[in-house]
Backbone bond lengths (Angstrom), bond angles and torsions (degrees), N, CA, C in turn:
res aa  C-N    CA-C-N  psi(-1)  N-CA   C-N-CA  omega(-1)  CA-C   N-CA-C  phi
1 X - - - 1.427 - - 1.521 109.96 -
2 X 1.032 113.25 -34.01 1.565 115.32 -165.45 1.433 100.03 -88.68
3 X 1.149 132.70 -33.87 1.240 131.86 -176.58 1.486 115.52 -64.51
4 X 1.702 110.84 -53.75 1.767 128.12 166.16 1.614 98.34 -47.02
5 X 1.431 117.41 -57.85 1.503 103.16 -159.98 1.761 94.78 -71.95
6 X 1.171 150.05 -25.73 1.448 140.65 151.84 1.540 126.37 -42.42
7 X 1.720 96.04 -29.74 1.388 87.91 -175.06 2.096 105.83 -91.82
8 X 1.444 102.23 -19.21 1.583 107.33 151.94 1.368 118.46 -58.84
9 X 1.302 135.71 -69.67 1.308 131.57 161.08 1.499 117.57 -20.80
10 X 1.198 134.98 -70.75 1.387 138.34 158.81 1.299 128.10 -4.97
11 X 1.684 89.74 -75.36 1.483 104.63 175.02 1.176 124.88 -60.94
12 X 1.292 108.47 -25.14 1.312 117.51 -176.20 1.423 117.21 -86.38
13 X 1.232 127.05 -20.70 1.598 138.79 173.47 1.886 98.67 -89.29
14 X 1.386 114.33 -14.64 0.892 111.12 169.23 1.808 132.94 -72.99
15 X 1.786 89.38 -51.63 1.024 116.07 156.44 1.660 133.69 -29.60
16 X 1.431 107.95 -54.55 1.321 135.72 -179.30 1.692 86.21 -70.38
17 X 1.164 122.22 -71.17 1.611 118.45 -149.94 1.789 108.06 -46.20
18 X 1.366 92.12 -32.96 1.626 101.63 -176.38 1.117 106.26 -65.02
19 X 1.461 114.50 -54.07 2.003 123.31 -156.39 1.990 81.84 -57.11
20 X 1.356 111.20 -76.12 1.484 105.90 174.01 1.385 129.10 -17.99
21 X 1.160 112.94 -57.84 1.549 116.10 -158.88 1.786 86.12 -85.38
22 X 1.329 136.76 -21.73 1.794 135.45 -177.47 1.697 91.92 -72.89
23 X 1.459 107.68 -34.54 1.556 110.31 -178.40 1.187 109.43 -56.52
24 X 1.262 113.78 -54.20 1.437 123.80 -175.80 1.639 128.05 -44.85
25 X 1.551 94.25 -51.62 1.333 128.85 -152.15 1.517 82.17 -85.26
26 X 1.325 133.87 -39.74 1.609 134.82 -176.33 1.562 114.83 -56.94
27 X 1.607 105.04 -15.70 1.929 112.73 -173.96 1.451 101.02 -79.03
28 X 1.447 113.30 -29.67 1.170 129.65 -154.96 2.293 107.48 -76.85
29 X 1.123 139.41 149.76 1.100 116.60 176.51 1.381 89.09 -106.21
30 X 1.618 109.06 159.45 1.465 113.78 -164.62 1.733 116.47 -56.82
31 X 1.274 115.93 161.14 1.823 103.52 -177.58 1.381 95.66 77.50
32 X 1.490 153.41 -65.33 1.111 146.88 -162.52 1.917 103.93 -59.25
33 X 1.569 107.29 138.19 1.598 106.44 -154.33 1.872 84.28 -117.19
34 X 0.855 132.69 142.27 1.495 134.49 -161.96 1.375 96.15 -97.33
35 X 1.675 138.64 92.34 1.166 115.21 166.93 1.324 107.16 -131.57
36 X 1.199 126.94 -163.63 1.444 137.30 -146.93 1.647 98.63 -111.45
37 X 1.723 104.55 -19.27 1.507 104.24 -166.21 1.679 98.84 -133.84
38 X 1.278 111.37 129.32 1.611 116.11 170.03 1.216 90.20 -114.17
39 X 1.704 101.32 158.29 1.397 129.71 163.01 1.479 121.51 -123.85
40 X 1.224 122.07 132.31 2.076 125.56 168.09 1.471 94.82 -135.23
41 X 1.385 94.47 144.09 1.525 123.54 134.33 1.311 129.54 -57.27
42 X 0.967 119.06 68.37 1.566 130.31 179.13 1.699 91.67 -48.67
43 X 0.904 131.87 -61.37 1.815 102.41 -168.73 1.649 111.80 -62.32
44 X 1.070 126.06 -33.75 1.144 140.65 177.14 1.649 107.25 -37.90
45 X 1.869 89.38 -73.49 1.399 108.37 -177.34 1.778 102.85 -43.08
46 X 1.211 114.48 -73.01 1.875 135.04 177.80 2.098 95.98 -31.04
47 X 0.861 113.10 -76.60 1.244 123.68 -174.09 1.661 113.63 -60.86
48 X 1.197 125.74 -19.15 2.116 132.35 163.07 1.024 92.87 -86.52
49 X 1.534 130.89 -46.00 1.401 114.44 -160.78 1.576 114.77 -31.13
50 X 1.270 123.18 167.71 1.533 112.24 138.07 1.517 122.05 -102.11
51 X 1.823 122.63 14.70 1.563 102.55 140.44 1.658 113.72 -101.45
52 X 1.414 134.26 18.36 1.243 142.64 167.37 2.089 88.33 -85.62
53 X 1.055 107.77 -79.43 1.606 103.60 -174.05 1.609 118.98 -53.29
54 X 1.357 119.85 0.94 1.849 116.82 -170.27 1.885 74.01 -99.46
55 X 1.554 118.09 -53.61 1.366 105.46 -176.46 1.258 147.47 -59.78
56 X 1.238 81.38 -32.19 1.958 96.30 161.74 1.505 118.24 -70.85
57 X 1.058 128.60 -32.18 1.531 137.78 160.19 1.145 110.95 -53.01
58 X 1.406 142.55 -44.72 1.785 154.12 -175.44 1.620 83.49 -87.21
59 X 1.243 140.31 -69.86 1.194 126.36 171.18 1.517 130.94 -9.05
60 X 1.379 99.85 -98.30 1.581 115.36 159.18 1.512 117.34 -27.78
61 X 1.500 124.11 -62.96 1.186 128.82 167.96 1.518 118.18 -19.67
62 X 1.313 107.31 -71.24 0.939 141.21 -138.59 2.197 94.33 -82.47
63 X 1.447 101.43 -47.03 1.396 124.54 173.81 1.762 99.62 -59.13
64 X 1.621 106.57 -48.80 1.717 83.79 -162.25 1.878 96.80 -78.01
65 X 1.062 121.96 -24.80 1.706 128.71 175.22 1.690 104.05 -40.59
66 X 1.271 103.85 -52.39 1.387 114.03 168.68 1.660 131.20 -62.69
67 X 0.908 121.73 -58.25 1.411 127.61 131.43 1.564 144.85 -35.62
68 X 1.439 104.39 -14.96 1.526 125.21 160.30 1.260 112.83 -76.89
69 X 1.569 115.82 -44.17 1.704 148.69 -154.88 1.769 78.08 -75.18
70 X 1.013 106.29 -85.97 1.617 132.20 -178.67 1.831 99.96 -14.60
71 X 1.470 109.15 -50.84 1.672 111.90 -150.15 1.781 85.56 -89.30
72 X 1.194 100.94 -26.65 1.918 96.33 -171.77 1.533 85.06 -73.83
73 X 1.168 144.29 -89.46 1.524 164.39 -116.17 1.593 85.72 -67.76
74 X 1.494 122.45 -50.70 1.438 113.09 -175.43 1.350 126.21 -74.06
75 X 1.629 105.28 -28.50 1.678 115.74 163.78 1.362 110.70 -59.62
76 X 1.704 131.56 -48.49 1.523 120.50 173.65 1.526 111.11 -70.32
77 X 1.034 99.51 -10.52 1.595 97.17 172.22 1.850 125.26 -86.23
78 X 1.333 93.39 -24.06 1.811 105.62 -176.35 1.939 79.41 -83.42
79 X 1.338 154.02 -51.57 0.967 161.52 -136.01 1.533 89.55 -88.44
80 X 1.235 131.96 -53.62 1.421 109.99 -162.93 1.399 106.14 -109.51
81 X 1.346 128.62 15.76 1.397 150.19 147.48 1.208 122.66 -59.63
82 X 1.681 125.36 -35.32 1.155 139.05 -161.90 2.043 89.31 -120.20
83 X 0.960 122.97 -32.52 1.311 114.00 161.96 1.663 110.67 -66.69
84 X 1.081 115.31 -52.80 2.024 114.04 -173.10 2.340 90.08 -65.95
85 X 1.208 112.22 1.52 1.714 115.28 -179.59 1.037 97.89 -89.65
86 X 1.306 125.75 -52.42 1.443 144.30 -149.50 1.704 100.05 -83.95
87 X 1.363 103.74 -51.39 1.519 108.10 176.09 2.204 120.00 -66.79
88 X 1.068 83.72 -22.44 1.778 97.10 -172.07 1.672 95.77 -42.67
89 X 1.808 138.11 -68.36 0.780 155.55 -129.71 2.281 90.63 -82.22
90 X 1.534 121.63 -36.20 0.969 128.12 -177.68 1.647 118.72 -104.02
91 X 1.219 118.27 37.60 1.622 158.62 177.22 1.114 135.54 -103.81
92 X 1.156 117.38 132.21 1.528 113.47 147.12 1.456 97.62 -67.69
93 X 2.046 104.00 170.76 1.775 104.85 175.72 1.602 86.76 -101.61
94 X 1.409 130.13 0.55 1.295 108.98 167.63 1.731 105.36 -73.89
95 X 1.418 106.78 -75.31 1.539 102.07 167.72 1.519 128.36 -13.02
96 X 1.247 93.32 -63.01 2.070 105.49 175.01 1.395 103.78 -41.66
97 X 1.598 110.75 -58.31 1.537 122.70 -173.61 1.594 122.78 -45.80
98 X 1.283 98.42 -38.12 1.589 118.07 -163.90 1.868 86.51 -84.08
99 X 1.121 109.26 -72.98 1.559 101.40 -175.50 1.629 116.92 -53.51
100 X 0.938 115.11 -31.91 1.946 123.03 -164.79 1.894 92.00 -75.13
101 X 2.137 111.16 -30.20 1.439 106.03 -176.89 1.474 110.71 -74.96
102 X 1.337 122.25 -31.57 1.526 144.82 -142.04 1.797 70.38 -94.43
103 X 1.047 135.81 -41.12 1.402 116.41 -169.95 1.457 123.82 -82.20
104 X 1.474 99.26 -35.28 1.383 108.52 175.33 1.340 100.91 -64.09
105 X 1.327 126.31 -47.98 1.719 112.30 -178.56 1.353 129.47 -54.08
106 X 1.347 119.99 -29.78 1.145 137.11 172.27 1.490 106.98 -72.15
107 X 1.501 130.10 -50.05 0.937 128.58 -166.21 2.150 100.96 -71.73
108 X 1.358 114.97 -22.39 1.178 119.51 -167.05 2.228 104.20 -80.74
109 X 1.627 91.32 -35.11 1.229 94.55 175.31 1.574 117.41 -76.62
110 X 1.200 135.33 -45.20 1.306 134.41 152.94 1.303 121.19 -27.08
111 X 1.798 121.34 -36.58 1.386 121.47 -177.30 1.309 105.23 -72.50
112 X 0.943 126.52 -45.50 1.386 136.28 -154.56 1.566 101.78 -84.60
113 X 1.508 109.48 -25.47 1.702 103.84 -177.40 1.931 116.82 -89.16
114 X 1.793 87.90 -15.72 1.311 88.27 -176.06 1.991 90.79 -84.38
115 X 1.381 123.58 -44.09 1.194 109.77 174.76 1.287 121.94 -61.60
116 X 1.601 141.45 -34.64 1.496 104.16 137.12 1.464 160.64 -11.49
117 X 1.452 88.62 -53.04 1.901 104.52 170.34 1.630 90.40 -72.12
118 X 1.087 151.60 -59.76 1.355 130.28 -174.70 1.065 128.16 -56.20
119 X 1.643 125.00 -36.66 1.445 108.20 163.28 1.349 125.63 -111.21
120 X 1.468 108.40 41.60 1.360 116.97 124.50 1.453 148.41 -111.56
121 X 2.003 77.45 -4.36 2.120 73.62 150.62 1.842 104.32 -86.57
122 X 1.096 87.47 -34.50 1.835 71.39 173.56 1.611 138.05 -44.15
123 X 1.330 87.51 -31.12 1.995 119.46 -159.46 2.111 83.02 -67.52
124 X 1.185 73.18 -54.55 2.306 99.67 -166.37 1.657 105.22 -63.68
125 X 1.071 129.21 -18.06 1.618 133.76 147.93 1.293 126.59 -54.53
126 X 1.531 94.78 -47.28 1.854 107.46 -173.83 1.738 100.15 -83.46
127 X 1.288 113.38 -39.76 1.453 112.98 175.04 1.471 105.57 -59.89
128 X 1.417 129.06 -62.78 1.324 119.93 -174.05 1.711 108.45 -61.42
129 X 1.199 136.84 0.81 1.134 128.44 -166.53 1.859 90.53 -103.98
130 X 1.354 118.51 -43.17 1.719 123.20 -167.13 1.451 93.45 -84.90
131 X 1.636 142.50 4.08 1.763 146.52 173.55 1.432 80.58 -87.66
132 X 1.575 124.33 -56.52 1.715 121.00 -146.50 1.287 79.69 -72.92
133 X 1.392 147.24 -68.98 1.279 124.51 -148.21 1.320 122.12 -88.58
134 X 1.827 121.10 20.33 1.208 119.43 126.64 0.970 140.04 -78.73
135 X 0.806 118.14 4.24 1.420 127.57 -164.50 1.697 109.69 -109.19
136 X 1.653 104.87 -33.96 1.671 130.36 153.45 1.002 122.75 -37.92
137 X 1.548 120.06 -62.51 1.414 127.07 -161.49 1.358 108.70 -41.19
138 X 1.954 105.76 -67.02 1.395 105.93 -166.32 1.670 121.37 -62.12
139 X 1.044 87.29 -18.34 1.948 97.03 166.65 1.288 115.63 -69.01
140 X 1.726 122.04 -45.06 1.557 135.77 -179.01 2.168 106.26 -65.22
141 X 1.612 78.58 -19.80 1.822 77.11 -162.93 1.411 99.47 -77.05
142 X 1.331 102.55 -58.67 1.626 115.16 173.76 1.621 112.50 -35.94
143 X 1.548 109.53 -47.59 1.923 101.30 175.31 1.194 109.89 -55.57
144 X 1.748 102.70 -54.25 1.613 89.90 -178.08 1.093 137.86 -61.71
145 X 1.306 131.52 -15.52 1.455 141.13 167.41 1.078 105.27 -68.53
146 X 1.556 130.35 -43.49 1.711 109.86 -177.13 0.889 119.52 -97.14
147 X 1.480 132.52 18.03 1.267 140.60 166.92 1.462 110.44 -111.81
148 X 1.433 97.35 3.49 1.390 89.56 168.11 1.780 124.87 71.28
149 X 1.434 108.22 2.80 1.493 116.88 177.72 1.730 113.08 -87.86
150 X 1.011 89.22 177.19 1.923 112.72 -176.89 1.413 126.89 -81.05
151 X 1.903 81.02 -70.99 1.406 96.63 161.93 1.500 118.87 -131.39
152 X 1.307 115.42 -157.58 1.530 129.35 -173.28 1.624 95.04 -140.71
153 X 1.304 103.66 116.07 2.141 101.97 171.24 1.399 86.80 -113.13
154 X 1.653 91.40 152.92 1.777 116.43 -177.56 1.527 80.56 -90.49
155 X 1.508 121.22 117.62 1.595 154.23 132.96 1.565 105.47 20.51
156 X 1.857 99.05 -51.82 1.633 78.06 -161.36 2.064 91.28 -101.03
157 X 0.722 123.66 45.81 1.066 134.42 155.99 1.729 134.88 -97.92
158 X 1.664 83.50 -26.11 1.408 103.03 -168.38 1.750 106.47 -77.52
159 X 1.074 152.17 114.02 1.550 144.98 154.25 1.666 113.68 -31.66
160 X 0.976 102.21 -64.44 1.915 94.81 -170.66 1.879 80.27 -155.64
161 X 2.016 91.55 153.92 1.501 91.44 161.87 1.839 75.97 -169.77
162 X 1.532 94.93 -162.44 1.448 115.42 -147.23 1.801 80.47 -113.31
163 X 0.995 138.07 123.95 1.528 138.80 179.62 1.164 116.26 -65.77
164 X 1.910 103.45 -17.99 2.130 84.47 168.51 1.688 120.55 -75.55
165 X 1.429 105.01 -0.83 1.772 101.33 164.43 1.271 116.43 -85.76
166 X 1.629 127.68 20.87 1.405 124.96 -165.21 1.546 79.66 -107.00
167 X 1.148 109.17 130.36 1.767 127.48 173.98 1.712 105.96 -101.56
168 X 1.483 112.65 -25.08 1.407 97.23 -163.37 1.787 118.84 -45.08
169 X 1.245 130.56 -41.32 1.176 152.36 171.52 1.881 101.19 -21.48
170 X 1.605 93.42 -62.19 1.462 109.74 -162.65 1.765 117.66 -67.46
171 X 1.855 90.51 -51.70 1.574 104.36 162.79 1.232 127.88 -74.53
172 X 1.235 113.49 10.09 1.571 111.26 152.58 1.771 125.47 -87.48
173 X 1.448 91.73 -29.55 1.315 120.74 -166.61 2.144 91.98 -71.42
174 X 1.295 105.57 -73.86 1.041 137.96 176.06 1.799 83.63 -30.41
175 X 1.510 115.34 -95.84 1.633 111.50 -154.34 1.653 101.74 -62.11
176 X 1.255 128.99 -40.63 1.576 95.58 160.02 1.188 138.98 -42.04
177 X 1.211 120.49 -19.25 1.514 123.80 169.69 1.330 108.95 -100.45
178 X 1.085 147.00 8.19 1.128 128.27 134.73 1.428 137.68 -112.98
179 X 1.450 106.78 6.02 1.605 115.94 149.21 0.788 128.54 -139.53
180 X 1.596 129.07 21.07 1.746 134.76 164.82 1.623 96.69 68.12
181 X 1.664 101.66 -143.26 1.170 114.28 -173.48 1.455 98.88 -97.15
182 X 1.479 125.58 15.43 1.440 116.23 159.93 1.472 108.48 75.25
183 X 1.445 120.76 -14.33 1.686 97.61 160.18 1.464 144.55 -22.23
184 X 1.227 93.55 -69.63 1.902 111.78 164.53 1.586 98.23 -55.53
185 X 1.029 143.50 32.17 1.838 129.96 158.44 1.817 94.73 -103.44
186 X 1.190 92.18 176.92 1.458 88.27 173.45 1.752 102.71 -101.89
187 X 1.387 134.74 137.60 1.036 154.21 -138.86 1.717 103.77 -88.46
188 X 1.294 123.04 152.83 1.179 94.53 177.08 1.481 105.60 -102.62
């Protein structure tokens, strides 16, 4: 007798653990794997977005403008290089000197202004990248709460895992809908 009514008891604590854990598993939408640990590709996510892709477009833009600047500035520069060449022979080498220095300075300040514009489009990448992942968090927080996890590890950190803890898919999905391509933010 005591043994049968144990093996009722059992079943019955068994019973319960299931109805619970079906409870559980019911918060969950199907495919979603209940664990303690998610993983994204934060560049991934940044770069699908559509305010990762509106930025990379102003990016690039903005890079080949610079690189246009760059191809003109060195063509007037091969042009009046080969004129201060042309002139050397109808000179003094003090004269030559004074103009050939007056050029190099100019040519030294131009370097440095066009490398400016690069690392501040550079600077304006990393800024638009630390806006997107404010703008992330409260989206990342919200997954993690309904999935019931801890934390969030960046992907390539992770050694091996099971791909239904990979969220990037969702949090892309997720922060496009609540900030598009991020125009309307203020820019960085």
């Amino acid at each position: 007798m005591g043994w049968g009514r144990g093996l009722l008891v059992s079943l019955g604590l068994a019973a319960g653990a299931f109805s619970a854990s079906a409870q559980d598993a019911s918060r969950f939408p199907i495919g979603d794997v209940q664990s303690s640990v998610l993983v994204i590709e934060f560049d991934r996510a940044f770069s699908e977005s559509d305010f990762g892709k509106r930025v990379s477009v102003e990016i690039q833009a903005l890079g080949a403008e610079i690189a246009a600047e760059n191809r003109q500035i060195e063509a007037e520069l091969s042009e009046e290089e080969q004129r201060l060449t042309d002139l050397r022979s109808t000179m003094s080498a003090e004269d030559f000197h004074r103009l050939a220095d007056d050029f190099d300075s100019r040519v030294q300040e131009l370097r440095q202004a066009q490398d400016a514009k690069a690392r501040a489009l550079g600077s304006q990448s990393d800024e638009a990248r630390r806006l997107f992942l404010s703008v992330a968090q409260p989206v990342l927080r919200t997954i993690l709460q309904e999935r019931g996890a801890a934390v969030i590890l960046e992907r390539r950190t992770v050694f091996a895992s099971i791909t239904e803890i990979d969220i990037t898919n969702l949090a892309i999905a997720r922060i496009n809908s609540v900030i598009g391509d991020g125009s309307q933010m203020d820019q960085p």
